[in-house]
C-alpha positions as CSV (number, residue, x, y, z in Angstrom):
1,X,23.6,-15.7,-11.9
2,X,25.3,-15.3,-15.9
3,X,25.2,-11.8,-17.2
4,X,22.4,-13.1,-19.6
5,X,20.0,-13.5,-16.8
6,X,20.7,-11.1,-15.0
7,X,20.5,-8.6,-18.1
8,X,16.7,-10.6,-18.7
9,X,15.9,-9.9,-14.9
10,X,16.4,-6.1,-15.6
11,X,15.0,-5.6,-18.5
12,X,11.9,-7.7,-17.4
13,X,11.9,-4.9,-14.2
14,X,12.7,-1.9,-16.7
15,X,9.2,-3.0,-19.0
16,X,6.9,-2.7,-16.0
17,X,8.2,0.7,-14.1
18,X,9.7,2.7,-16.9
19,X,6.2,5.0,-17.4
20,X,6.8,6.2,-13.7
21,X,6.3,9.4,-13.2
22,X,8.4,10.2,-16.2
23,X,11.8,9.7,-14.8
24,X,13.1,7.2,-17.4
25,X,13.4,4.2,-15.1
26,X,15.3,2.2,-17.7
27,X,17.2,-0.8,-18.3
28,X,20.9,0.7,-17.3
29,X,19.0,2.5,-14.5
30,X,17.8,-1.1,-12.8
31,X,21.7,-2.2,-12.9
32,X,22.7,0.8,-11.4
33,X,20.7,0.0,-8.4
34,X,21.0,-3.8,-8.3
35,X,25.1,-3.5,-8.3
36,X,24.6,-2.0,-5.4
37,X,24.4,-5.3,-3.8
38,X,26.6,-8.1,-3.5
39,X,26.8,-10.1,-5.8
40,X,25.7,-13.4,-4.2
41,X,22.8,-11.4,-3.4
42,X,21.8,-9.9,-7.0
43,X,19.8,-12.3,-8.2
44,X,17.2,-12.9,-5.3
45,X,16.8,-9.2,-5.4
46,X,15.8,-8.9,-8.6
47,X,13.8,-12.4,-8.8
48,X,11.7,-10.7,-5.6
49,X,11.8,-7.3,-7.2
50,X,10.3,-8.3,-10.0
51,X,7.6,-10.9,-8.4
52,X,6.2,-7.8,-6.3
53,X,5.8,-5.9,-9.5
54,X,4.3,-8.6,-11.6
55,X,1.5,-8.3,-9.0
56,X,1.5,-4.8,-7.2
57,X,2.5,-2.3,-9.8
58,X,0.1,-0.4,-10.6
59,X,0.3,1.2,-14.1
60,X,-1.8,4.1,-15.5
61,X,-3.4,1.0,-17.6
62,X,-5.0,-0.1,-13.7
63,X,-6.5,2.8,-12.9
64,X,-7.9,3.1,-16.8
65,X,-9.7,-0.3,-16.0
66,X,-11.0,0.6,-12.1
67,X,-12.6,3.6,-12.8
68,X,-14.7,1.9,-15.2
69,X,-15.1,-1.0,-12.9
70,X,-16.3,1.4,-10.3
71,X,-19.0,2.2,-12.9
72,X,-20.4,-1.2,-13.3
73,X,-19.9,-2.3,-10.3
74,X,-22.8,0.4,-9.2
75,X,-25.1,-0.5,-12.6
76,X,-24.7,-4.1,-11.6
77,X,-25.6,-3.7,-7.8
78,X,-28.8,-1.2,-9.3
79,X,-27.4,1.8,-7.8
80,X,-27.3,4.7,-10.9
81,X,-27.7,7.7,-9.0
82,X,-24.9,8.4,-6.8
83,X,-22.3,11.7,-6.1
84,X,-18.8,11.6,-5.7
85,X,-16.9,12.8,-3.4
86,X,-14.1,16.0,-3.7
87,X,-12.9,16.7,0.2
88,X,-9.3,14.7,0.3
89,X,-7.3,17.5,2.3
90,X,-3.8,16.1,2.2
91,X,-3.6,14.7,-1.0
92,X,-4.3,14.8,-4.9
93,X,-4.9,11.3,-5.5
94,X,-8.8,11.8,-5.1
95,X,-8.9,14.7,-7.2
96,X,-7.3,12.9,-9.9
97,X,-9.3,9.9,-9.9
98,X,-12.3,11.7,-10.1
99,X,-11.2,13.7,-12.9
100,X,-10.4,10.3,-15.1
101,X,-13.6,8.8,-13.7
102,X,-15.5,12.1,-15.7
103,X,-13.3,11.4,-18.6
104,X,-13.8,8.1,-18.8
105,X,-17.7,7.7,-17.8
106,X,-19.2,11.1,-18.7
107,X,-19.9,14.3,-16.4
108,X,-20.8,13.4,-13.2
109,X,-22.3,14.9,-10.0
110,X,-19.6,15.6,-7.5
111,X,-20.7,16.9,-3.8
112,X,-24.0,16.8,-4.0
113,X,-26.7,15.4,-1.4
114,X,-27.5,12.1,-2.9
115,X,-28.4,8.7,-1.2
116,X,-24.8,6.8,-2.4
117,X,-21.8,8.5,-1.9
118,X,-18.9,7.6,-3.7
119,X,-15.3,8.4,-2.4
120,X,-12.6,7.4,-4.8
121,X,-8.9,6.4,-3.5
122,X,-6.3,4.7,-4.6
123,X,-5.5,2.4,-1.6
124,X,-6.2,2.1,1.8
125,X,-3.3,2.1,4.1
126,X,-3.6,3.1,8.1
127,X,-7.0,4.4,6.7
128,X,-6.9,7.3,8.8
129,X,-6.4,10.4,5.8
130,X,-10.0,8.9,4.6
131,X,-11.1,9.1,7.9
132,X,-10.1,12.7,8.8
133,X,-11.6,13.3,5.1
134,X,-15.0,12.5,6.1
135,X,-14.5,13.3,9.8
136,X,-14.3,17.3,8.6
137,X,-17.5,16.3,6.3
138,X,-19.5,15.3,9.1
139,X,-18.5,18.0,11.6
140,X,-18.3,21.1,8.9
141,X,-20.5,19.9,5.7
142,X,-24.3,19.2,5.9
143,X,-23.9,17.6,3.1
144,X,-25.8,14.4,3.9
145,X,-28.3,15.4,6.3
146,X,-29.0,14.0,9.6
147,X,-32.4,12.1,9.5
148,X,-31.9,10.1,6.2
149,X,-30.3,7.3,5.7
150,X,-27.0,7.5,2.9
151,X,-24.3,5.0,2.0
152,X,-20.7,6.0,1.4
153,X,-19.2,4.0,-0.7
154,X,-15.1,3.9,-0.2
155,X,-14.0,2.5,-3.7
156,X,-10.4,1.5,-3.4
157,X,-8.1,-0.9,-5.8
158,X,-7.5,-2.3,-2.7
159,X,-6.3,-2.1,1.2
160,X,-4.6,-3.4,4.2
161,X,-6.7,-5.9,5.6
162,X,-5.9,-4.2,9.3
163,X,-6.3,-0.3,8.0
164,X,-9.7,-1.4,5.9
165,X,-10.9,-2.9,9.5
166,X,-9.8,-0.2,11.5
167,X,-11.2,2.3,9.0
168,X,-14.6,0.6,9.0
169,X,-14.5,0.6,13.0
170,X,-14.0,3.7,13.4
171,X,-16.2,5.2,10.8
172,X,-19.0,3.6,12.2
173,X,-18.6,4.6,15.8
174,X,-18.2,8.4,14.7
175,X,-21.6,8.2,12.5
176,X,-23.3,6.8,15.6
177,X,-21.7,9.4,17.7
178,X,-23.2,11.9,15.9
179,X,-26.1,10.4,15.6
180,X,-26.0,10.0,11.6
181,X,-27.4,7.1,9.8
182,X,-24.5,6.8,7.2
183,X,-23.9,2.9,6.3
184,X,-20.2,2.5,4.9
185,X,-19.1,-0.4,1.5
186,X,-15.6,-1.1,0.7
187,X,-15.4,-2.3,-2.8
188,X,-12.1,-3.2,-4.3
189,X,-10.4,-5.8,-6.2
190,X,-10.0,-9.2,-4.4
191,X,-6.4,-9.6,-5.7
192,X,-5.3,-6.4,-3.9
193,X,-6.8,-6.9,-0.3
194,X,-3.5,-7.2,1.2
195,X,-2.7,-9.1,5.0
196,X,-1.3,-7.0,7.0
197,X,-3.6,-8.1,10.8
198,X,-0.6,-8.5,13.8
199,X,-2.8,-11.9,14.2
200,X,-2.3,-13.0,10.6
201,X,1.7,-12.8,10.5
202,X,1.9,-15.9,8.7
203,X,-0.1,-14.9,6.0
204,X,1.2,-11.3,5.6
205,X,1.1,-10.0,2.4
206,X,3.9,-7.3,3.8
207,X,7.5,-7.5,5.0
208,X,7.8,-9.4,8.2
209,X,10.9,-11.3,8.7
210,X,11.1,-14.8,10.2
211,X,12.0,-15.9,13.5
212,X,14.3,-18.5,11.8
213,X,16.0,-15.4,10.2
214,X,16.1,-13.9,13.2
215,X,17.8,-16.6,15.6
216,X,20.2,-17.1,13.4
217,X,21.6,-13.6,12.5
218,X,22.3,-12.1,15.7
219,X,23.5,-8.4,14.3
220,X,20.1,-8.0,12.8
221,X,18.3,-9.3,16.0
222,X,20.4,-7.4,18.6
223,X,19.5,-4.3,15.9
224,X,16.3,-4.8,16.0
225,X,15.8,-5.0,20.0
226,X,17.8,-2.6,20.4
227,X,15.6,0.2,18.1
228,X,12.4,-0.9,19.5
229,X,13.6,-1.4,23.3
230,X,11.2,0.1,25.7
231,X,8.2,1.0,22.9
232,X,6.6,-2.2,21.3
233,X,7.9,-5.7,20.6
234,X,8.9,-7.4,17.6
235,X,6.4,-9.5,16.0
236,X,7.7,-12.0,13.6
237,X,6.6,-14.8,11.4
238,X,7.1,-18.7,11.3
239,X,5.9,-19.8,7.8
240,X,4.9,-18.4,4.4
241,X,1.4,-18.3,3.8
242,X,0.8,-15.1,1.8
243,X,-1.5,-15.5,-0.8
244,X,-1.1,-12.4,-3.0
245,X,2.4,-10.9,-2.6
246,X,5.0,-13.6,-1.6
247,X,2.9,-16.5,-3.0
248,X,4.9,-18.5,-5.0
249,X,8.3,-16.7,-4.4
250,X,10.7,-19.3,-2.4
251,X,13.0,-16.7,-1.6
252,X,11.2,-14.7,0.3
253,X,13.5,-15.6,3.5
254,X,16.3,-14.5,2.2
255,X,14.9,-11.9,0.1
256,X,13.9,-10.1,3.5
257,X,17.4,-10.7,5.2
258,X,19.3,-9.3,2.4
259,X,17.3,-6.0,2.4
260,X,17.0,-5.5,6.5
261,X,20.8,-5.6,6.7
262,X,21.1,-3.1,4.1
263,X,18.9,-0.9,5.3
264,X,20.5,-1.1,8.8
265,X,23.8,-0.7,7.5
266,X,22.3,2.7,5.5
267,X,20.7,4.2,8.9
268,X,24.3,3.2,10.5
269,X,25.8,5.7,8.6
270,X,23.2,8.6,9.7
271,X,24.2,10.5,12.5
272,X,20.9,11.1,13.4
273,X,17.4,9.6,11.9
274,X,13.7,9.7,12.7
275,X,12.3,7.0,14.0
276,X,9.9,6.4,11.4
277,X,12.9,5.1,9.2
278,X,13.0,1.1,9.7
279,X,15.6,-1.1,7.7
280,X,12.5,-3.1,7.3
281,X,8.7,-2.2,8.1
282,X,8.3,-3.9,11.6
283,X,6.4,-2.6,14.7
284,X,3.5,-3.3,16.6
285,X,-0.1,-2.5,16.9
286,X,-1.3,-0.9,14.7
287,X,0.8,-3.0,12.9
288,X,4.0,-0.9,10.8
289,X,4.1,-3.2,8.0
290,X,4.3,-1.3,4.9
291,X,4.1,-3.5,2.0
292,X,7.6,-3.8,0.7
293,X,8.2,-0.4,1.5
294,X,5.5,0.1,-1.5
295,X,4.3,3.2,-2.3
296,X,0.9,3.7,-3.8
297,X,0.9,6.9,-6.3
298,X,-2.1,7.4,-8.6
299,X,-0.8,6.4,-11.8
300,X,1.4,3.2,-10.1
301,X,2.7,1.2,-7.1
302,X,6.7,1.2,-6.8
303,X,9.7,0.7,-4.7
304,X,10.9,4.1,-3.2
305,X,13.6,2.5,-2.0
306,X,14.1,0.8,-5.7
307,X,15.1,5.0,-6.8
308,X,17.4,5.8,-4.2
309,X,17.7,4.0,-0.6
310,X,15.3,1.8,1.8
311,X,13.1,4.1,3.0
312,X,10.3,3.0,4.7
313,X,6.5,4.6,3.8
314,X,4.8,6.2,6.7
315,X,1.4,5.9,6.0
């Protein structure tokens, strides 16, 4: 890679985060991290780098558009007279979407006993913060009654496809189990339903190294073994089929070896480290993946590890 592309890689990178969170993610900034690498290794970085943020950053512009989306999504579908819901415990991201949704749509009812429910997030995950959320609602709030019928509404940007179904599961079983008759909707955009099912490997929209990687790098196999010996097996993937993050990207391969073995040569250097810090997102059931080590804020979707080390989300 010529210093020319490379400087056009960075810059392209730079354009897209530099509004997060204020901390002047800038041009200079980008090469500071990427040097970090070797340099036969620099460009894939920043060609994957920047592929995941063409399609999963998400800028203060997104959330602009989906809580006006969220709007006509329920005047197209005939519903007008809905509440949303304020009862996130561990969390902000609610409380700030709802405040931009009144901004942007005009005062609005929030908490009150209405037929549609609407509980605003910015992403669904393992799914289980939005089900404590309405857990405590159901057991300590009377807010919906127990002899009519309501619909909760979980409006999202988007999900994992495992925590959505999960989520969905599970909410259902506790409103029959307490013998509510709550139906639940999941709307979100189509281009952010993200694969992560330990059934759909191949088409995982997350990080999940391949078993050709794997055989043929025998530090980063005996690593992995060895850190998940005795507590779940490694799952790994024989093709490419994502069709949101990875599609299109050639590299992706490589892209994925080039970050696991730096991120198990950073937690070689720890004396000690929890074991919710992977080089990679691997696991098990429920499935570990986190998207790139993604992290979904409510203004934007970035690279933690992008800022200062590959630390894996444990949502």
């Amino acid at each position: 890679m010529d210093q020319e592309t490379k400087l056009q890689l960075c810059t392209a990178i730079a354009d897209i985060i530099r509004d997060y969170r204020n901390l002047n993610l800038d041009v200079a900034h980008v090469e500071k991290w990427i040097n970090q690498f070797n340099i036969d290794e620099q460009e894939i970085v920043l060609r994957g780098s920047l592929h995941l943020f063409e399609r999963l950053y998400f800028s203060e512009s997104v959330f602009d558009r989906f809580v006006c989306d969220v709007q006509k999504y329920f005047a197209k579908i005939s519903i007008e007279d809905y509440s949303l819901l304020d009862c996130q415990m561990n969390g902000s991201s609610q409380q700030k979407l709802n405040d931009k949704f009144i901004r942007q749509n005009g005062n609005h009812e929030i908490n009150k006993a209405k037929r549609n429910i609407v509980y605003l997030d910015d992403f669904i995950f393992t799914g289980n913060r939005i089900e404590n959320d309405i857990a405590n609602l159901f057991q300590k709030n009377n807010l919906f009654g127990i002899q009519n019928e309501h619909t909760i509404h979980i409006a999202t940007l988007g999900y994992f496809s495992y925590g959505q179904y999960k989520l969905e599961q599970s909410l259902r079983e506790m409103a029959n189990g307490m013998n509510r008759k709550v139906l639940f909707t999941f709307p979100s955009y189509e281009k952010y339903r993200l694969v992560n099912n330990p059934n759909k490997l191949n088409e995982a929209d997350v990080f999940c190294i391949s078993s050709a990687i794997l055989e043929s790098n025998q530090d980063i196999k005996k690593f992995l073994k060895d850190d998940l010996i005795g507590r779940q097996d490694l799952r790994t993937r024989d093709e490419n089929n994502s069709q949101i993050a990875f599609n299109g990207f050639p590299w992706r391969d490589d892209f994925e070896r080039i970050l696991i073995k730096h991120g198990i040569e950073i937690i070689q250097m720890c004396q000690q480290h929890s074991q919710c810090l992977k080089p990679l997102g691997y696991g098990s059931f429920p499935l570990d993946l986190v998207l790139l080590f993604l992290h979904i804020e409510i203004a934007q979707i970035m690279l933690p590890w992008f800022i200062g080390g590959f630390i894996r989300r444990n949502s």
